[in-house]
N, C-alpha and C positions, 0 to 999 in steps of 0.2 A: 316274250320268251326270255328275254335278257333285259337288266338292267340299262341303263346308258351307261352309265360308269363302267359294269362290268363289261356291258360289248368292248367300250375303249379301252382297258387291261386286254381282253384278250387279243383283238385286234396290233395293239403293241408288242403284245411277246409274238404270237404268229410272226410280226415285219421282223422281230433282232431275230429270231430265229431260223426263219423262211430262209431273210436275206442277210442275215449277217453283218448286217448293218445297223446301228440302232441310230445312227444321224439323218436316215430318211424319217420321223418320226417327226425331229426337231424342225427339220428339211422342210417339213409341209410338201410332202412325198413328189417334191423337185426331182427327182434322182430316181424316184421309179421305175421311169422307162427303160431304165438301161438294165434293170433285171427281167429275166423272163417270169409274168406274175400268171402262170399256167398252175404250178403247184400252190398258191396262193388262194387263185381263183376255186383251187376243188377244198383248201382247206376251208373258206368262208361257206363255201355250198355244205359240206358237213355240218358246219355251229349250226347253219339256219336248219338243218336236220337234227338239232340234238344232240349231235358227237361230240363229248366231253373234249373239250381241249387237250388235256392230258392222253388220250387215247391218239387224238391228230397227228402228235407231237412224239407220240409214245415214249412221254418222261410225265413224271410230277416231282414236283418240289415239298419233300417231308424232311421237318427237321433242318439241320445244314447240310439235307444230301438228296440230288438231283437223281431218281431212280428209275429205273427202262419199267413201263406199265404197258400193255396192250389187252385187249378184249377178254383173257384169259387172268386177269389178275384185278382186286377191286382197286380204286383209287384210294391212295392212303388218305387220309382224314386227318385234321385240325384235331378231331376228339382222341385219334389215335396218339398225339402228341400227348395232349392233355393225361392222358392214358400210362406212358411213360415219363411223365415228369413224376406220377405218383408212385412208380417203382423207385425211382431212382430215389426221389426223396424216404420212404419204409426203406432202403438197404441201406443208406446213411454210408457209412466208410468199409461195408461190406462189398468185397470184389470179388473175390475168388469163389464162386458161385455155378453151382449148375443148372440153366436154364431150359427148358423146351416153351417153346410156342408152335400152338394147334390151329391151323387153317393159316400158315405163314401166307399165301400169296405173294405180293413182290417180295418181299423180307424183308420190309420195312424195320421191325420190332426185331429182331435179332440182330440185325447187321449195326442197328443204332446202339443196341446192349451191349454187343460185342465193340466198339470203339471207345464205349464208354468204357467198359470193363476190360481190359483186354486180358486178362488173366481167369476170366469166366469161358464155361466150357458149356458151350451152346448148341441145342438144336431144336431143329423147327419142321414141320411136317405139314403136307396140304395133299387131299386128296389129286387135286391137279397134276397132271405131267408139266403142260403147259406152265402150268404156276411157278413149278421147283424149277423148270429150266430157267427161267426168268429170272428169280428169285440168286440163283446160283450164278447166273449172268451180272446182279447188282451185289452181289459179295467178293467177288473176282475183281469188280471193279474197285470197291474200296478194300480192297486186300484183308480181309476178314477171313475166320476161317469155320462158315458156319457150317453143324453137319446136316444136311438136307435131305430128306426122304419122302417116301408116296406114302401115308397110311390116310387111311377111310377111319374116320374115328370111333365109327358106329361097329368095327369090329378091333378096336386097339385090345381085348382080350388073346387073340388069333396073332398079334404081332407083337407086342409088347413080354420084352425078358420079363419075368418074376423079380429080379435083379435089380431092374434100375430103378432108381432113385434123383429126384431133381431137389432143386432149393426151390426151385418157383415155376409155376405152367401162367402161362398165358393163353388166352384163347377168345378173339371176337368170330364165334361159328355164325353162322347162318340163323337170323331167328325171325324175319319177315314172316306170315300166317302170306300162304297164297292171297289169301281173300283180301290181302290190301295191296296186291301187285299193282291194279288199278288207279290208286291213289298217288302212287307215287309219280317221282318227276319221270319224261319221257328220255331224259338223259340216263337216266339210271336203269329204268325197267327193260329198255331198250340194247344197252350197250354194255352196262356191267354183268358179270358172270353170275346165271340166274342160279347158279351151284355153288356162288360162297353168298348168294340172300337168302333165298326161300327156305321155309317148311312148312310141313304140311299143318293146315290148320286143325286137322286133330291132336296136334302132337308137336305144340309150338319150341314147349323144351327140350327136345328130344335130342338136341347136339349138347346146349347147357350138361342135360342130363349124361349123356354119355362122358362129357370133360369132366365133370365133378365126379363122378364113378372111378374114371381112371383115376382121376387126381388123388383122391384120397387112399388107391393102395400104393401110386407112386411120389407123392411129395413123402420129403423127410417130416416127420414130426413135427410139425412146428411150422412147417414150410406153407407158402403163400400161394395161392390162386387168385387170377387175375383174371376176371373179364371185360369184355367191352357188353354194352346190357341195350336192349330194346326197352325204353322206359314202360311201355305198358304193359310189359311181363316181370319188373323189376320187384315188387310184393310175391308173386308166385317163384321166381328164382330162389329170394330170401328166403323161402319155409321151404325149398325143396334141398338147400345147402343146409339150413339148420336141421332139417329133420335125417342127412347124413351125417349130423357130427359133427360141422364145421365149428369152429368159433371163430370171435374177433371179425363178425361179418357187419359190412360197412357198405354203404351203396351213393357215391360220390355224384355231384352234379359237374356238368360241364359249362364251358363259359357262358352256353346258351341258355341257364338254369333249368335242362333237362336232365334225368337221371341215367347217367350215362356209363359209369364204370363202376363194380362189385370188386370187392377184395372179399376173400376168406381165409382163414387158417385150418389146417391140417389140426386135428384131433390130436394130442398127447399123452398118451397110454399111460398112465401110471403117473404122470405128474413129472415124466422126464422125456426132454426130445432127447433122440438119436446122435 
């Protein structure tokens, strides 16, 4: 199920954080006794069930920032980093910027944008209630001031002003095909919210599809679309952004040399952005 290395990471953080101690580790867990190891004992019965650490604990560690996760929110990702360093490197000394991000869950991606930028004017949206309370729980905490809301993005027509306009959409939606739910690890298929994986395997683009719709009558001209990308839909994403017009479309590998993150650009009507 687990590494050996990784059993012993996790094992370590469960003891500093269980007990608040990180000298029983060193200790050669001399000093145990004197904690009561009753919540300890149901944390390890979890791992040997699969419950993601992060969910036990209900934090994960993204970025330089320790964020409240539980069952209704995905675990942020290493690729979600890698994800945002690529923004931040494309705006270069550009701050003052309007963002949205599509399926926020914890709010990882906004609340990191908003610290980074603090003169950028941010929001983020997830069909979950669950999600946005949570989400709004870790922006509170790092005094951020993200704007948060419920939209289903398969009807952002029905919600969305005519009006607004962003610098940049982000959006890692749902793009697992049912049909490999089985494949996957039992920590995940199991415990992560099966409402920011799955779609339905007739219609594996069908959240892609709806971001890039919105996106191109809401970005500014010129303006950038970002996703996070399921590598074996990464060739069908590309001709379905190029065959709306994008340009400047780029499909990034991750450290793992999977294809992992899509950039597009908004169309320029006449040869002038906005």
């Amino acid at each position: 199920m687990y590494g050996v290395a990784e059993a012993k990471q996790m094992l370590r953080i469960l003891l500093e954080e269980r007990l608040n101690d990180s000298s029983i580790w060193q200790d050669n867990f001399q000093e145990l006794q004197e904690h009561s190891l009753e919540l300890l004992e149901q944390d390890l019965q979890a791992l040997l069930h699969s419950k993601p650490l992060q969910y036990i604990l209900q934090q994960a560690w993204f970025m330089d920032m320790t964020l409240k996760v539980n069952e209704s929110t995905l675990i942020p990702r290493p690729e979600t980093e890698e994800l945002l360093e690529l923004i931040l490197n494309d705006a270069g000394t550009s701050k003052n910027l309007s963002i949205l991000d599509i399926g926020t869950g914890s709010g990882c991606i906004p609340i990191y944008l908003l610290r980074q930028w603090k003169e950028a004017r941010v929001e983020a949206v997830d069909i979950s209630t669950e999600a946005i309370a949570i989400a709004k729980e870790n922006a509170a905490n790092y005094q951020v001031d993200v704007n948060f809301s419920i939209l289903d993005i398969l009807r952002w027509r029905e919600n969305i002003a005519d009006d607004k306009i962003w610098d940049i959409i982000i959006s890692n939606p749902p793009y697992i095909p049912l049909a490999e739910k089985d494949s996957l690890a039992d920590n995940v298929k199991n415990y992560e919210p099966a409402l920011a994986l799955f779609v339905p395997d007739e219609d594996p683009l069908l959240f892609y599809r709806a971001v890039a719709e919105l996106s191109l009558k809401h970005l500014r001209q010129g303006g950038r679309l970002y996703f996070e990308i399921h590598a074996p839909m990464a060739n069908a994403l590309l001709d379905l952004l190029l065959a709306l017009g994008y340009t400047d479309t780029s499909i990034f590998l991750d450290l793992q040399g999977k294809k992992r993150m899509l950039r597009a650009t908004a169309p320029i009507i006449g040869g002038m952005a906005e």
